[in-house]
Each structure stands twice: as structure tokens, then as C-alpha cells.
C-alpha positions in Angstrom: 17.2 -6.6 -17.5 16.6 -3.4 -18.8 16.6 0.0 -16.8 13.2 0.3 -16.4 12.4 -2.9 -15.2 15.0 -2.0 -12.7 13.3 0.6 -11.5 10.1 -0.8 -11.6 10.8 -4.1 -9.4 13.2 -2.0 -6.9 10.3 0.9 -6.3 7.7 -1.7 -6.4 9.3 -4.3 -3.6 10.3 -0.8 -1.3 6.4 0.4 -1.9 5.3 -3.1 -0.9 7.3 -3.3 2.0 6.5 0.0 3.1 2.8 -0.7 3.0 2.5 -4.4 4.1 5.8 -4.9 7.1 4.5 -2.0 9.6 1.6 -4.4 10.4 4.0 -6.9 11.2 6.5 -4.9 13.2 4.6 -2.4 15.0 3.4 -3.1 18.3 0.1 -4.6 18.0 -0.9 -2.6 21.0 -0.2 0.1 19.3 -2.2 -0.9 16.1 -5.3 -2.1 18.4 -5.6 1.7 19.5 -5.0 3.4 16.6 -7.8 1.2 15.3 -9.7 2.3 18.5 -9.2 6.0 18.5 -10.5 6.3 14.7 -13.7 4.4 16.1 -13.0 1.2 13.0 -14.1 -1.9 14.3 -11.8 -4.5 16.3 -11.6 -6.8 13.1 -10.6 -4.1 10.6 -7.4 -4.6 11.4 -7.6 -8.1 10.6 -8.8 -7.4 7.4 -6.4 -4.6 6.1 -3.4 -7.6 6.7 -4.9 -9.8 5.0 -5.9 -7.9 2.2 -2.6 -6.2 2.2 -0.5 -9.4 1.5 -2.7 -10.8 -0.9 -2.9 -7.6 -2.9 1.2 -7.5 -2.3 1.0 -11.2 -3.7 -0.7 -10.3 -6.5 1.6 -7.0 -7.5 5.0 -9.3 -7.0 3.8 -12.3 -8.8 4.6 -11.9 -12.4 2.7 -14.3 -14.2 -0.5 -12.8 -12.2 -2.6 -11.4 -15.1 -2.2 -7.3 -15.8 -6.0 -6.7 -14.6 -5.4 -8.3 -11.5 -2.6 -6.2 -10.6 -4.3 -2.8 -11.3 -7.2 -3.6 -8.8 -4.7 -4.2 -6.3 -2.6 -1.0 -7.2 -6.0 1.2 -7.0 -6.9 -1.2 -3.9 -3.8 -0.1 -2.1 -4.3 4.0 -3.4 -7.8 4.1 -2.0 -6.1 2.4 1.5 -3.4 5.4 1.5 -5.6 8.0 0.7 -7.9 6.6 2.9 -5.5 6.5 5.8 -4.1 9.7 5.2 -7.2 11.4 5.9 -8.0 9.2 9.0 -4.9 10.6 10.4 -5.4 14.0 9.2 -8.9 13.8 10.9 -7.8 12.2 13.9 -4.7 12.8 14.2 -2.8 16.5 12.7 -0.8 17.1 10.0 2.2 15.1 10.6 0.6 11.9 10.7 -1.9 12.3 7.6 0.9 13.1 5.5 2.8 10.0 6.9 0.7 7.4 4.4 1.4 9.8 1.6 5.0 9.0 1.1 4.3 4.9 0.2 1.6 6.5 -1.9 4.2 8.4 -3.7 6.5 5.1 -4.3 3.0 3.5 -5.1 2.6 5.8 -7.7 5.8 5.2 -9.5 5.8 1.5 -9.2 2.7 2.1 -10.7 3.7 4.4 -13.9 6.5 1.6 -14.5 4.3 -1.1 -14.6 1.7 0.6 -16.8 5.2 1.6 -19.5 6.4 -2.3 -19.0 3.0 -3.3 -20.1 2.2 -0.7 -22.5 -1.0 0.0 -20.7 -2.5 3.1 -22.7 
């Protein structure tokens, strides 16, 4: 295995991790308000974990075809972006720049897979 394919499935499984396990591990009470405070509705919630493992799913699976996996990269950009500035919003500065740092890992799991596949 070459170095960039290193790189690209050890920055891609931390990105994944970092954006699909808090769901799992946080308190769900904790979750439920968040949800609350920002005014989304109760089943949003729901939906972001779903759509978070299948979209994980689809970026670890290799045989997965290349198309699929960019709609779930830009799927999971526009849900970091998104929650940074729901946080921002709601909640200050410390927590809207919180979703930015798995965006930042997103980003270079994402420049690796685009130079594996020579995606121009």
C-alpha cells in the first residue's frame, strides 16, 4: 500500500468516526435538547443517524462506485457547515467552530480520494 493510500484510509476512517460515533456516545438527552434549543424537529435527529451511517457506508466501502462517494462527501460538508452555523447562531463561537475541525479531516480524506481516483 502506497503512502497516499495510507493517508487517505487513516484520515478518512478518523473523519468518519468523528462525524458518525458522537451520536452514539453522547447522551441522548443531551442530543434531544440540542435538537430542541435550535427549534429542528424531534425526528431530525433520527434522520442525521441514519443518513450519517449510510453515507459513512458508502465512503468506507471500496467497491461503492466513485459518484456515490462524492454525494456522500458533499452530503456530509453541507451537514458540518450546516452545523457549524447552527451553533454559531445558537450557541457562540466555541461551539460553531467545534464541527469545523471533522470538516477539516473531511476535507483531506476528501483531496486523497479525488488523487487516488484521479478525479480532475
Amino acid at each position: 500500500m502506497n503512502k497516499d493510500k495510507k493517508i487517505y484510509w487513516i484520515v478518512t476512517i478518523i473523519a468518519m468516526a468523528l462525524i458518525v460515533l458522537p451520536s452514539y456516545f453522547a447522551p441522548r438527552e443531551y442530543l434531544e435538547e440540542t435538537m430542541r434549543r435550535m427549534q429542528f424537529p424531534s425526528y431530525f435527529g433520527l434522520e442525521l443517524d441514519i443518513l450519517k451511517v449510510v453515507g459513512a457506508i458508502i465512503i468506507l466501502i471500496p467497491v461503492i462506485p466513485a459518484m456515490f462517494k462524492e454525494w456522500s462527501y458533499v452530503g456530509f460538508g453541507i451537514l458540518l457547515l450546516s452545523a457549524s452555523l447552527a451553533h454559531f447562531i445558537i450557541d457562540g463561537w466555541t461551539k460553531g467552530m467545534a464541527p469545523l475541525v471533522p470538516f477539516a479531516i473531511l476535507s483531506v480524506s476528501y483531496y486523497y480520494f479525488r488523487k487516488l481516483n484521479d478525479v480532475k
